[in-house]
N, CA, C and O atoms as a Tripos MOL2 file, in Angstrom:
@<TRIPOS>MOLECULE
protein
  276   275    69     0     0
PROTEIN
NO_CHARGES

@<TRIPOS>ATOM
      1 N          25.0920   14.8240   11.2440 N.3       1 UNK1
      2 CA         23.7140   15.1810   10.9500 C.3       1 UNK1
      3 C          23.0580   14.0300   10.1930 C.2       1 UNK1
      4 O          23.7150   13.2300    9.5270 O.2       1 UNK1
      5 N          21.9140   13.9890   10.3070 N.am      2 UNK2
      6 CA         21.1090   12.4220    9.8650 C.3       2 UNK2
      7 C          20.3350   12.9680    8.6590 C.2       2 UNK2
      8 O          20.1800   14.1900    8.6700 O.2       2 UNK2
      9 N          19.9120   12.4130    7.8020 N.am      3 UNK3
     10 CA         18.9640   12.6270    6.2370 C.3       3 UNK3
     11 C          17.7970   12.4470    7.0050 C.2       3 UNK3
     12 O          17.6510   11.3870    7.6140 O.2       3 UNK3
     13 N          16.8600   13.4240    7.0680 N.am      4 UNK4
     14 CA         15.0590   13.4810    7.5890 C.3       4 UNK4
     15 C          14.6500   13.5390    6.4790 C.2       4 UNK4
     16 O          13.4630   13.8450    6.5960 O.2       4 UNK4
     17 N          14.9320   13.4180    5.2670 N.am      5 UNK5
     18 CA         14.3900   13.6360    4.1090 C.3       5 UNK5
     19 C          13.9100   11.7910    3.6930 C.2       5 UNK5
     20 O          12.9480   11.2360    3.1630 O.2       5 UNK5
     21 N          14.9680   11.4480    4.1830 N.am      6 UNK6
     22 CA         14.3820    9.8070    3.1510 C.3       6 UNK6
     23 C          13.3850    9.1740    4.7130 C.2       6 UNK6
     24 O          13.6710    9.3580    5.8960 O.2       6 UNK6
     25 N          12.1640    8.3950    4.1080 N.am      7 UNK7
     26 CA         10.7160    8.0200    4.9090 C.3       7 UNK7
     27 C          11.1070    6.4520    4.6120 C.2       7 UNK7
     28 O          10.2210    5.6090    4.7520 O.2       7 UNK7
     29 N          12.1030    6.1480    4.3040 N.am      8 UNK8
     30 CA         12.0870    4.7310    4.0310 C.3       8 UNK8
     31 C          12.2130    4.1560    5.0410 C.2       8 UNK8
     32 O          13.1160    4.5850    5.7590 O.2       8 UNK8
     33 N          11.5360    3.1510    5.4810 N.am      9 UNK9
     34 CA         11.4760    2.1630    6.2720 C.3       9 UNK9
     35 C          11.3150    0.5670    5.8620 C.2       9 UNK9
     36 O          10.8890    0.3470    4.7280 O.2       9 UNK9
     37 N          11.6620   -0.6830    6.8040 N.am     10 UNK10
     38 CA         11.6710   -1.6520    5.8200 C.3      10 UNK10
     39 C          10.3890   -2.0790    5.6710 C.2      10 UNK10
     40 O          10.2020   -2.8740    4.7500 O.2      10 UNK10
     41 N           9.2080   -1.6740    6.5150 N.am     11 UNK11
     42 CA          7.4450   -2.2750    6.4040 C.3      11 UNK11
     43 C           7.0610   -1.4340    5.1910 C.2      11 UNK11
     44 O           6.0800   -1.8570    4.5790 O.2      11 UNK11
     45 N           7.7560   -0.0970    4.6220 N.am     12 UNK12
     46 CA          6.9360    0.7680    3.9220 C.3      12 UNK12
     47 C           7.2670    0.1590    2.3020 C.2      12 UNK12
     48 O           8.3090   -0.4200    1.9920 O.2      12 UNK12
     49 N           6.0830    0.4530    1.3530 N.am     13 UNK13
     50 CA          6.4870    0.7220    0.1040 C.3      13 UNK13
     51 C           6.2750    1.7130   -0.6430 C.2      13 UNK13
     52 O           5.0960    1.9880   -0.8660 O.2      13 UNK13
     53 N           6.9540    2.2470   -1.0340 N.am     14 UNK14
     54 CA          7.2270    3.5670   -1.6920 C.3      14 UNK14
     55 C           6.8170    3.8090   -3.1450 C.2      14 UNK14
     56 O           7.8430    3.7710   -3.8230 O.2      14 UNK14
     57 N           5.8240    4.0240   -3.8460 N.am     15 UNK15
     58 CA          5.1360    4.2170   -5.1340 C.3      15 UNK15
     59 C           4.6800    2.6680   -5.5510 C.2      15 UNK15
     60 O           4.9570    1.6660   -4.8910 O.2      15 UNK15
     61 N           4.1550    2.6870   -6.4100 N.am     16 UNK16
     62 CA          3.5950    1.7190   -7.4500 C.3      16 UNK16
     63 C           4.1980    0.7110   -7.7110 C.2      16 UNK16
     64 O           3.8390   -0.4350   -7.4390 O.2      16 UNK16
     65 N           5.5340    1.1660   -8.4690 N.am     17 UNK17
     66 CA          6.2920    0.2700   -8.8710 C.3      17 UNK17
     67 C           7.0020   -0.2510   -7.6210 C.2      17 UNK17
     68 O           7.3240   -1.4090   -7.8860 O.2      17 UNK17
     69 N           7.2590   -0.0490   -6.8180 N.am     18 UNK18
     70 CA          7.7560   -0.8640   -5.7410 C.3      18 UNK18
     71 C           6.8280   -2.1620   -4.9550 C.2      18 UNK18
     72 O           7.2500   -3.2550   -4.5780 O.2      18 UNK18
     73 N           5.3290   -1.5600   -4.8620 N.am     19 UNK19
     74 CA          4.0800   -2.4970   -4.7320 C.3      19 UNK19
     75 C           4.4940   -3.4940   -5.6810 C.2      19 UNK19
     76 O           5.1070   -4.5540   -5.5550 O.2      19 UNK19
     77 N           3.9360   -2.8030   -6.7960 N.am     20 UNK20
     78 CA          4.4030   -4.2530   -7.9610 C.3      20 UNK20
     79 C           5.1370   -4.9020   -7.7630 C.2      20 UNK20
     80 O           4.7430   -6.0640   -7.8610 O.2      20 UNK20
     81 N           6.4250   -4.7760   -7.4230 N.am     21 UNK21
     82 CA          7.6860   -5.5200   -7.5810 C.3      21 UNK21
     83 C           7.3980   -6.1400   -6.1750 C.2      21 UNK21
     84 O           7.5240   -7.3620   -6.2630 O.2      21 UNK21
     85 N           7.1510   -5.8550   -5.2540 N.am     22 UNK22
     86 CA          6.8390   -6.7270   -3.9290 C.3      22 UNK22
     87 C           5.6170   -7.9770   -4.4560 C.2      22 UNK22
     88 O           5.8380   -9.1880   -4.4860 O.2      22 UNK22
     89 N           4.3850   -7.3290   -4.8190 N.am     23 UNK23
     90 CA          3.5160   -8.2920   -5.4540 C.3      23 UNK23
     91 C           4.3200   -9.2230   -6.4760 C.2      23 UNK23
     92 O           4.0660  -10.3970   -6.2040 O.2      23 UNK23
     93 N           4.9940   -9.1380   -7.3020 N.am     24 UNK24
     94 CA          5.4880   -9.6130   -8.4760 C.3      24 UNK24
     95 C           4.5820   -9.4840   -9.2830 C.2      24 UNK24
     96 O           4.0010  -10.4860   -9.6980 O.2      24 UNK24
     97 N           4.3020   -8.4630   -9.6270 N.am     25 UNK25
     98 CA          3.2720   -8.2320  -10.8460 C.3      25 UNK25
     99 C           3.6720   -7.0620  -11.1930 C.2      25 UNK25
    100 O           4.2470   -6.2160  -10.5070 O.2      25 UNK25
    101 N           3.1930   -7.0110  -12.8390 N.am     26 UNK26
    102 CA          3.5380   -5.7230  -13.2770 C.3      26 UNK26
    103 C           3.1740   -4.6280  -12.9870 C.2      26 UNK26
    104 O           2.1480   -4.5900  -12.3080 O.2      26 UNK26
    105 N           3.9270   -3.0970  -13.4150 N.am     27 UNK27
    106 CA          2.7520   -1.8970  -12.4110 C.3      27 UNK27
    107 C           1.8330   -1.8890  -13.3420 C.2      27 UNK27
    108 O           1.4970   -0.7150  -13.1860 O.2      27 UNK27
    109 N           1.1840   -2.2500  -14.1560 N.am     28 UNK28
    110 CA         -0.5280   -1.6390  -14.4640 C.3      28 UNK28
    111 C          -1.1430   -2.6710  -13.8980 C.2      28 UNK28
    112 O          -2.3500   -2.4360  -13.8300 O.2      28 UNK28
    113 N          -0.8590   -3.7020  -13.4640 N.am     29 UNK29
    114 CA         -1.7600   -4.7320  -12.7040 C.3      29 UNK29
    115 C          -1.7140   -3.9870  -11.0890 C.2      29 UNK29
    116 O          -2.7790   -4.1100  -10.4830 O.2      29 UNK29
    117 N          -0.7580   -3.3410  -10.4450 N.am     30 UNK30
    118 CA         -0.6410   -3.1230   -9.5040 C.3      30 UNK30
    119 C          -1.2460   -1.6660   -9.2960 C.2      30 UNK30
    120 O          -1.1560   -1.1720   -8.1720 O.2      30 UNK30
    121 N          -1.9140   -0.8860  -10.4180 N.am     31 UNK31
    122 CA         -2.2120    0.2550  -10.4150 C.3      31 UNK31
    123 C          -3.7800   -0.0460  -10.6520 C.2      31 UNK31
    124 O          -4.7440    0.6150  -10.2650 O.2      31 UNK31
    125 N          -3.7590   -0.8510  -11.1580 N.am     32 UNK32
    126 CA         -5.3480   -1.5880  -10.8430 C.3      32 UNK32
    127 C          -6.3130   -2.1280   -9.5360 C.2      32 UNK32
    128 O          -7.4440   -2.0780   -9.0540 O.2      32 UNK32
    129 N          -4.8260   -2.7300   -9.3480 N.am     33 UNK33
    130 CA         -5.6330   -3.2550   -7.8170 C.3      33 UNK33
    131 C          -5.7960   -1.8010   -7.1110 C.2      33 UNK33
    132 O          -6.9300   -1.4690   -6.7650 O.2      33 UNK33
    133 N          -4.8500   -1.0410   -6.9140 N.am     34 UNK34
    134 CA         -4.9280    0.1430   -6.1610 C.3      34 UNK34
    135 C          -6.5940    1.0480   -6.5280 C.2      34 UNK34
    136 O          -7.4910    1.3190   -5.7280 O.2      34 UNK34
    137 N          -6.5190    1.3220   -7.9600 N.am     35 UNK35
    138 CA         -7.6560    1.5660   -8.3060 C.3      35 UNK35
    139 C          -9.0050    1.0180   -7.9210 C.2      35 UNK35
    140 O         -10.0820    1.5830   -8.1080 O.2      35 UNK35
    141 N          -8.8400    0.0440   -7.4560 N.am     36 UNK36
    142 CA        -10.2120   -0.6480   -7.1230 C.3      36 UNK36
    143 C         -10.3920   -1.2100   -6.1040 C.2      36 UNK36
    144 O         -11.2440   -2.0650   -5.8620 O.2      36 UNK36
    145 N          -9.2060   -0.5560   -5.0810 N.am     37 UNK37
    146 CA         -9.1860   -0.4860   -3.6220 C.3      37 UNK37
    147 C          -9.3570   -2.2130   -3.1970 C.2      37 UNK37
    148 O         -10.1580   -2.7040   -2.4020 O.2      37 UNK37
    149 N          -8.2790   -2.9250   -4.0540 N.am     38 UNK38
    150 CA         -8.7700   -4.4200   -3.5640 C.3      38 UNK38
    151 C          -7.0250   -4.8200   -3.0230 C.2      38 UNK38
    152 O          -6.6520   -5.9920   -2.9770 O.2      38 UNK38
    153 N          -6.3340   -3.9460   -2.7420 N.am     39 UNK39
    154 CA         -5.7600   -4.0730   -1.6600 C.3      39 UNK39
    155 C          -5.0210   -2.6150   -0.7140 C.2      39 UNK39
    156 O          -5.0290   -1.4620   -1.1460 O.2      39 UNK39
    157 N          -4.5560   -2.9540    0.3360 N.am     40 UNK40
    158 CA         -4.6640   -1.6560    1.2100 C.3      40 UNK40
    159 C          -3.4250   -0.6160    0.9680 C.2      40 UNK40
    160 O          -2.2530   -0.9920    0.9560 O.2      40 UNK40
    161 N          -3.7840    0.5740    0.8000 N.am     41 UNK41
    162 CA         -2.5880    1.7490    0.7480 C.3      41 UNK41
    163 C          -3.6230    2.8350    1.2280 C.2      41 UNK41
    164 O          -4.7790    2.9660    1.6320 O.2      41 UNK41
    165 N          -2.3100    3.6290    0.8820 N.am     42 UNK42
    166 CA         -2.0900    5.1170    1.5650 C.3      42 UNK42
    167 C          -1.1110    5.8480    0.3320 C.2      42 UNK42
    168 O          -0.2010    5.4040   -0.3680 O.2      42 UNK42
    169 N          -1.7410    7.1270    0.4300 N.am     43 UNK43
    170 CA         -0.8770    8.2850    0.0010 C.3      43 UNK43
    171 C          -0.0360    9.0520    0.6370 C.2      43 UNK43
    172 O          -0.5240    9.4710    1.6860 O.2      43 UNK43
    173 N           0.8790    9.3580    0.4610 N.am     44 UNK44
    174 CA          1.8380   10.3250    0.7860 C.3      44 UNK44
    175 C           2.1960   11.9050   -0.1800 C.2      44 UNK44
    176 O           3.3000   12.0840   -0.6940 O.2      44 UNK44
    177 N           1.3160   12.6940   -0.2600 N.am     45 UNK45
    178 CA          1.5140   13.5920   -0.7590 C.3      45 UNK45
    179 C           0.5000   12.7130   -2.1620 C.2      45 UNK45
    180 O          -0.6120   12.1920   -2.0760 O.2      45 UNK45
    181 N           1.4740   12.8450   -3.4320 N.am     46 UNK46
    182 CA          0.6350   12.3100   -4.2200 C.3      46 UNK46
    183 C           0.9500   10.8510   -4.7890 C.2      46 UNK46
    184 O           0.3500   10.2390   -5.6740 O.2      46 UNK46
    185 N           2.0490   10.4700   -4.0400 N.am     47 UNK47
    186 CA          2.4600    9.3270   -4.2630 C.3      47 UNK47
    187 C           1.6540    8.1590   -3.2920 C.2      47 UNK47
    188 O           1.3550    8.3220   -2.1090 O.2      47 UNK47
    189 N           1.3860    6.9370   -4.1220 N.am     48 UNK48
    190 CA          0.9300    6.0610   -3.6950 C.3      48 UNK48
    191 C           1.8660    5.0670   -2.7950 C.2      48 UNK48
    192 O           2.9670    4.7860   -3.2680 O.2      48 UNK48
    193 N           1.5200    4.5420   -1.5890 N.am     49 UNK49
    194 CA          2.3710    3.9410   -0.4580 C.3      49 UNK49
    195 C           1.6290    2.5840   -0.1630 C.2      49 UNK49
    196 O           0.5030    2.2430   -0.5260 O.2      49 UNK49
    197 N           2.5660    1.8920    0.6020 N.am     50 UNK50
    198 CA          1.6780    0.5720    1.6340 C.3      50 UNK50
    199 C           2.9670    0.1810    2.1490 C.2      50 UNK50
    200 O           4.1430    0.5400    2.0950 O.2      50 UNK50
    201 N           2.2050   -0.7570    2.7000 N.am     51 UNK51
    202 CA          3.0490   -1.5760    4.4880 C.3      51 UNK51
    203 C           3.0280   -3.0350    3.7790 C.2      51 UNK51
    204 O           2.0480   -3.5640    3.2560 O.2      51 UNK51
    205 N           4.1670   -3.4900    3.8710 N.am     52 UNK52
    206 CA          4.3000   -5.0460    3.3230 C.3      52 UNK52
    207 C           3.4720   -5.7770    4.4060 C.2      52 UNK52
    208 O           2.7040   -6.6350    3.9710 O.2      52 UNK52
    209 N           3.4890   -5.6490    5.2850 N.am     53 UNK53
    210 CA          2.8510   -6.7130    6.5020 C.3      53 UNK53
    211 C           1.0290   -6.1140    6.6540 C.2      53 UNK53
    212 O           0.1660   -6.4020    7.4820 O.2      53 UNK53
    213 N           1.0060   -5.2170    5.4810 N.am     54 UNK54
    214 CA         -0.5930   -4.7050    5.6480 C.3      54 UNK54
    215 C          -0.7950   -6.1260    4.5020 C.2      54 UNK54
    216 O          -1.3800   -7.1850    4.7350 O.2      54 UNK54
    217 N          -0.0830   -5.6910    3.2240 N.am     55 UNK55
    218 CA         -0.3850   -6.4690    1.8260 C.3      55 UNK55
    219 C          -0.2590   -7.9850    2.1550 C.2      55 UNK55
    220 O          -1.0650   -8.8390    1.7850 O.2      55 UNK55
    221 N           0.8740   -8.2100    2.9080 N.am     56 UNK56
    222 CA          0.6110  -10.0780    3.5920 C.3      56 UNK56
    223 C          -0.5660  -10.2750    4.1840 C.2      56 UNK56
    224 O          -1.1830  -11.2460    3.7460 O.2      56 UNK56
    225 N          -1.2360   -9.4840    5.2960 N.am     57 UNK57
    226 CA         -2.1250   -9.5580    5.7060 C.3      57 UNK57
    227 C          -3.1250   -9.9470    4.8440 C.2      57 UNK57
    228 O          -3.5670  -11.0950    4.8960 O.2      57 UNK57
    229 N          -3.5340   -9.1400    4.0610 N.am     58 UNK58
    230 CA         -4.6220   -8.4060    2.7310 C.3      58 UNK58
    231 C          -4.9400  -10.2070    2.1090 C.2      58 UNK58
    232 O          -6.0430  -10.7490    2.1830 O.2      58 UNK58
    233 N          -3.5520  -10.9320    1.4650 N.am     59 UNK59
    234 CA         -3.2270  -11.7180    0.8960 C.3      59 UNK59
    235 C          -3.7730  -13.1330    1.2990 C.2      59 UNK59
    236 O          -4.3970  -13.9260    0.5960 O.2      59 UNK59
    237 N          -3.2550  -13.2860    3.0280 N.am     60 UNK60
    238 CA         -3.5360  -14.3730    3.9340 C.3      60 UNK60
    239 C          -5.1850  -14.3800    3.8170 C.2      60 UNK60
    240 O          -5.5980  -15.4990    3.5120 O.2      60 UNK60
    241 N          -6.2320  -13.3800    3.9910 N.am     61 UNK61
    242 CA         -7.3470  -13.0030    3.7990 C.3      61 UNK61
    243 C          -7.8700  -13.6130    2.5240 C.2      61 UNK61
    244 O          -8.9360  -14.2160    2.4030 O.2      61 UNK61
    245 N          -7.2390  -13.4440    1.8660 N.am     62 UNK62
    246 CA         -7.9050  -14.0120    0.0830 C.3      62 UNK62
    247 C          -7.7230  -15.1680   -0.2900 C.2      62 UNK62
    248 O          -8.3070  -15.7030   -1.2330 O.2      62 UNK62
    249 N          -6.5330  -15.8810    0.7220 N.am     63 UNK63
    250 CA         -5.9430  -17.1280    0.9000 C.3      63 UNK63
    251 C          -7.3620  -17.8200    1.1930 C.2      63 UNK63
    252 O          -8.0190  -18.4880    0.3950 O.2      63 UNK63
    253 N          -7.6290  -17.5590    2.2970 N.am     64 UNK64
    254 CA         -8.9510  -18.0370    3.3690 C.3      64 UNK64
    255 C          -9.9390  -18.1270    2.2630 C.2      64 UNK64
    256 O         -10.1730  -19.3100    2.0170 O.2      64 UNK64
    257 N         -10.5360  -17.3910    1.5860 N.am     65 UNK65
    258 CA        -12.1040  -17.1290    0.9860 C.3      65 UNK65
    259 C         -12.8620  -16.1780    1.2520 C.2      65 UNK65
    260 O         -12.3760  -15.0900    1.5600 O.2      65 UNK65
    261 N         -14.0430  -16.3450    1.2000 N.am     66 UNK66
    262 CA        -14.7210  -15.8020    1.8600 C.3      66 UNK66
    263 C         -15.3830  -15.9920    2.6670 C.2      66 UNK66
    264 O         -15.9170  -17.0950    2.7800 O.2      66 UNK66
    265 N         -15.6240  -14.8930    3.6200 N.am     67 UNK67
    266 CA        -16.4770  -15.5600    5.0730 C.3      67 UNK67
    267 C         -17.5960  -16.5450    5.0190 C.2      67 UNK67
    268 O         -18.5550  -16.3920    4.2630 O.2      67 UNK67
    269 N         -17.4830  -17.4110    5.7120 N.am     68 UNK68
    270 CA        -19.3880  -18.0780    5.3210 C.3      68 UNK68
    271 C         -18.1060  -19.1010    4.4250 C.2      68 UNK68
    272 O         -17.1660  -19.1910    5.2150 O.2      68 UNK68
    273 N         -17.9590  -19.4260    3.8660 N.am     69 UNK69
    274 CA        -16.9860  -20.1810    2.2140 C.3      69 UNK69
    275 C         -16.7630  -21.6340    3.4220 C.2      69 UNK69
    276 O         -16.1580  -22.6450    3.0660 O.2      69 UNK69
@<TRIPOS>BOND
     1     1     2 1
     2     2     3 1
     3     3     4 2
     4     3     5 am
     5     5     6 1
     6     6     7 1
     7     7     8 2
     8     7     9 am
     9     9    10 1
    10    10    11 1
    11    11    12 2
    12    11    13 am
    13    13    14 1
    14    14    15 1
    15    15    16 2
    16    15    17 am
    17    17    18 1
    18    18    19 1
    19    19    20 2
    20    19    21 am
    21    21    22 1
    22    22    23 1
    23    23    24 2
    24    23    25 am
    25    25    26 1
    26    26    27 1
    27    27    28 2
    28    27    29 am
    29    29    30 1
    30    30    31 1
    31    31    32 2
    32    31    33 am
    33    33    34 1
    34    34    35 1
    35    35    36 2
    36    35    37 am
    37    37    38 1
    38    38    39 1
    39    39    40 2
    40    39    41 am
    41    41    42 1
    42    42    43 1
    43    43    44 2
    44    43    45 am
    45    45    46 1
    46    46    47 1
    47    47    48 2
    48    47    49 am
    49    49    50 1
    50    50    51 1
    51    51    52 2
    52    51    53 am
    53    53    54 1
    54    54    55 1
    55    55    56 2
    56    55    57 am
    57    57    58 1
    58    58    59 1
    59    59    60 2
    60    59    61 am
    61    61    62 1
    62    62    63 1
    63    63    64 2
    64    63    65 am
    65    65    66 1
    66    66    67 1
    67    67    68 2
    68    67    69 am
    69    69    70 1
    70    70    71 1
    71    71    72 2
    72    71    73 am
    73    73    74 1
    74    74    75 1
    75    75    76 2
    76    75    77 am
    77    77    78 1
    78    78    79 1
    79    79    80 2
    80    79    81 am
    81    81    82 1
    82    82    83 1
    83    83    84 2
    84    83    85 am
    85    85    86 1
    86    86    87 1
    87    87    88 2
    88    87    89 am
    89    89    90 1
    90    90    91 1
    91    91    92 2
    92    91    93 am
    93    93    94 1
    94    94    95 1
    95    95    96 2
    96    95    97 am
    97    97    98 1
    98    98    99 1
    99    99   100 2
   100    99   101 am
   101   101   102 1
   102   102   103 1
   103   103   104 2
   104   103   105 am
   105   105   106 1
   106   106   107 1
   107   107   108 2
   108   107   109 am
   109   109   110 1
   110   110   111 1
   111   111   112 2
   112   111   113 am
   113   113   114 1
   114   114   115 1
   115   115   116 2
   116   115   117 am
   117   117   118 1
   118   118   119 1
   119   119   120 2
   120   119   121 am
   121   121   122 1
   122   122   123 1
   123   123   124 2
   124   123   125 am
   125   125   126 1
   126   126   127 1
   127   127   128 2
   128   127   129 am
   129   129   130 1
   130   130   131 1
   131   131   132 2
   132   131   133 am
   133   133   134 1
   134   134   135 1
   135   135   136 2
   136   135   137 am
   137   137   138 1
   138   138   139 1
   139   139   140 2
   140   139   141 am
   141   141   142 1
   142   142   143 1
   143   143   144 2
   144   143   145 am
   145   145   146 1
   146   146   147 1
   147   147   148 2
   148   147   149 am
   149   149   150 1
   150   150   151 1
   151   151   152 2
   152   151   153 am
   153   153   154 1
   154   154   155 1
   155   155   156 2
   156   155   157 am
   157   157   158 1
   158   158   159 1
   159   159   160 2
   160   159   161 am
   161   161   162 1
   162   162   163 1
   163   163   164 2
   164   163   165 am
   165   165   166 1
   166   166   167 1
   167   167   168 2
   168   167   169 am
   169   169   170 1
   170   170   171 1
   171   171   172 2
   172   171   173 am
   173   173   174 1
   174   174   175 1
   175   175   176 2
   176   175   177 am
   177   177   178 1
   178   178   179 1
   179   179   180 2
   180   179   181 am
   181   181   182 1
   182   182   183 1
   183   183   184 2
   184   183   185 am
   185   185   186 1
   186   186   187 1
   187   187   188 2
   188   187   189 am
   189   189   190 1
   190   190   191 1
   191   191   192 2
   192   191   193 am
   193   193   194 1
   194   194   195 1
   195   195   196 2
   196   195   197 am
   197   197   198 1
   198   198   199 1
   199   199   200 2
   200   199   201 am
   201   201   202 1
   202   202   203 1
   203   203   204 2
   204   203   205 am
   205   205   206 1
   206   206   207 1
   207   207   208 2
   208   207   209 am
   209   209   210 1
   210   210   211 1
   211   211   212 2
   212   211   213 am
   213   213   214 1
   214   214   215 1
   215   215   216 2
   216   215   217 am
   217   217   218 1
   218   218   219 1
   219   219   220 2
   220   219   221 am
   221   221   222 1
   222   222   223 1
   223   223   224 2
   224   223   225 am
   225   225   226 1
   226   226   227 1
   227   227   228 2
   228   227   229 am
   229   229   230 1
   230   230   231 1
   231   231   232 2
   232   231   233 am
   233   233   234 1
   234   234   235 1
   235   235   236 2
   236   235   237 am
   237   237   238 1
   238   238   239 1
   239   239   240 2
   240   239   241 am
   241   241   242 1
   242   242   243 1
   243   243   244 2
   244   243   245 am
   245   245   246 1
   246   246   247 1
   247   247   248 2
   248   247   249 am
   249   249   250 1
   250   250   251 1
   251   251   252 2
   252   251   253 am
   253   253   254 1
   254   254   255 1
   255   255   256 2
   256   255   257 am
   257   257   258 1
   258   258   259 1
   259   259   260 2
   260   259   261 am
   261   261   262 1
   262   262   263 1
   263   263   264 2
   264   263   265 am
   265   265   266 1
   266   266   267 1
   267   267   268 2
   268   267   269 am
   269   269   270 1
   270   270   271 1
   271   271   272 2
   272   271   273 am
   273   273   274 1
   274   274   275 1
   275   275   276 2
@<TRIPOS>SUBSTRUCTURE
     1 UNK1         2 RESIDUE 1 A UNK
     2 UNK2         6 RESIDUE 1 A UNK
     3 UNK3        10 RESIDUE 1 A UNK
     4 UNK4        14 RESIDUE 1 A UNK
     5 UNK5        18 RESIDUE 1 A UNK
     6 UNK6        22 RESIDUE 1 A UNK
     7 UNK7        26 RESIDUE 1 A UNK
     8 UNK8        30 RESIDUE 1 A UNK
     9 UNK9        34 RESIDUE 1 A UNK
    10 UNK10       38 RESIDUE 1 A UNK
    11 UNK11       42 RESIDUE 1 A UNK
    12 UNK12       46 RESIDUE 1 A UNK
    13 UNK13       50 RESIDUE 1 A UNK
    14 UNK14       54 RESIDUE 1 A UNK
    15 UNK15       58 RESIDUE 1 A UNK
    16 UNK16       62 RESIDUE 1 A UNK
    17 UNK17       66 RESIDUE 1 A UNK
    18 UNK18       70 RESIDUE 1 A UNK
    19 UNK19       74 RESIDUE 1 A UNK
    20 UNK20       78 RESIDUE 1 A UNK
    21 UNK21       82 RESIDUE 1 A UNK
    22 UNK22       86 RESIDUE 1 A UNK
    23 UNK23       90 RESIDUE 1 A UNK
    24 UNK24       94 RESIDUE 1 A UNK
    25 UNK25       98 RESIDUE 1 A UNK
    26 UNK26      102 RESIDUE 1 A UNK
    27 UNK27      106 RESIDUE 1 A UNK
    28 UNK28      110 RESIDUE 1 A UNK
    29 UNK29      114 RESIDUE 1 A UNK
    30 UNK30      118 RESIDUE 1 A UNK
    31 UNK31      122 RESIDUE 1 A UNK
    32 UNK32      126 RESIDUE 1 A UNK
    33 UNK33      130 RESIDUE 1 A UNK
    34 UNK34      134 RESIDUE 1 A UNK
    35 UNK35      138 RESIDUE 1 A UNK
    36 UNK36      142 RESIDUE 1 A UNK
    37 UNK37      146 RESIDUE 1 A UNK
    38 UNK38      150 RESIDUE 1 A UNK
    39 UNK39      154 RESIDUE 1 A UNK
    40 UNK40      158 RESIDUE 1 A UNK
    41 UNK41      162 RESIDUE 1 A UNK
    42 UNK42      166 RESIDUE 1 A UNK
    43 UNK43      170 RESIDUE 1 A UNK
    44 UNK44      174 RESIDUE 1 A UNK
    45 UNK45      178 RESIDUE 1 A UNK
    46 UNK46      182 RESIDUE 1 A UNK
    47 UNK47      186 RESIDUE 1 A UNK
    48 UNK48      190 RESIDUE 1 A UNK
    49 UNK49      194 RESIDUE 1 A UNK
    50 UNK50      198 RESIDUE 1 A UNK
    51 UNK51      202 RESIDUE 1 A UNK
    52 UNK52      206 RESIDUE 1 A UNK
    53 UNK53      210 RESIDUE 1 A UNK
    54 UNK54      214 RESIDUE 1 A UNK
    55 UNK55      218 RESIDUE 1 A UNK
    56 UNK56      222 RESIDUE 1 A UNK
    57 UNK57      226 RESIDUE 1 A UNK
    58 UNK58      230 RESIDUE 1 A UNK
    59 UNK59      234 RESIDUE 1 A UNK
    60 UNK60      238 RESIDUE 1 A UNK
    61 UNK61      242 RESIDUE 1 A UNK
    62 UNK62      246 RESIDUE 1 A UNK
    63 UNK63      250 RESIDUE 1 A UNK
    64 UNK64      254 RESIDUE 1 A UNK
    65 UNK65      258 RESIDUE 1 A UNK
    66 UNK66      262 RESIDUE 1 A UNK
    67 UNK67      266 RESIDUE 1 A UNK
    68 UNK68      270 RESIDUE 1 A UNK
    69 UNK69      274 RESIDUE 1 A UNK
């Protein structure tokens, strides 16, 4: 029989502190950005989530500038 209980996958991140630790930043810096929607997630119930290859994305973007720049 297989565990349907664990959602882990290797694109997913699983709460805050896992963001953070992917970002390398601490979680209230990483609970900030979330707060101010300046990089991309999702909830899962009430836990906060994201996709590493969303946040590279997000990153490569800020790399660039801004449009017009």
């Amino acid at each position: 029989m297989t565990d349907t209980t664990s959602i882990e996958t290797p694109d997913l991140l699983y709460g805050a502190q896992a963001i953070a630790d992917f970002l390398g930043v601490k979680l209230r810096s990483a609970q900030h950005l979330i707060e101010t929607n300046r990089i991309p997630y999702f909830k899962i119930g009430k836990t906060v989530c994201a996709r590493r290859s969303k946040l590279l994305a997000a990153i490569e973007q800020l790399e660039d500038g801004p449009i017009g720049a």
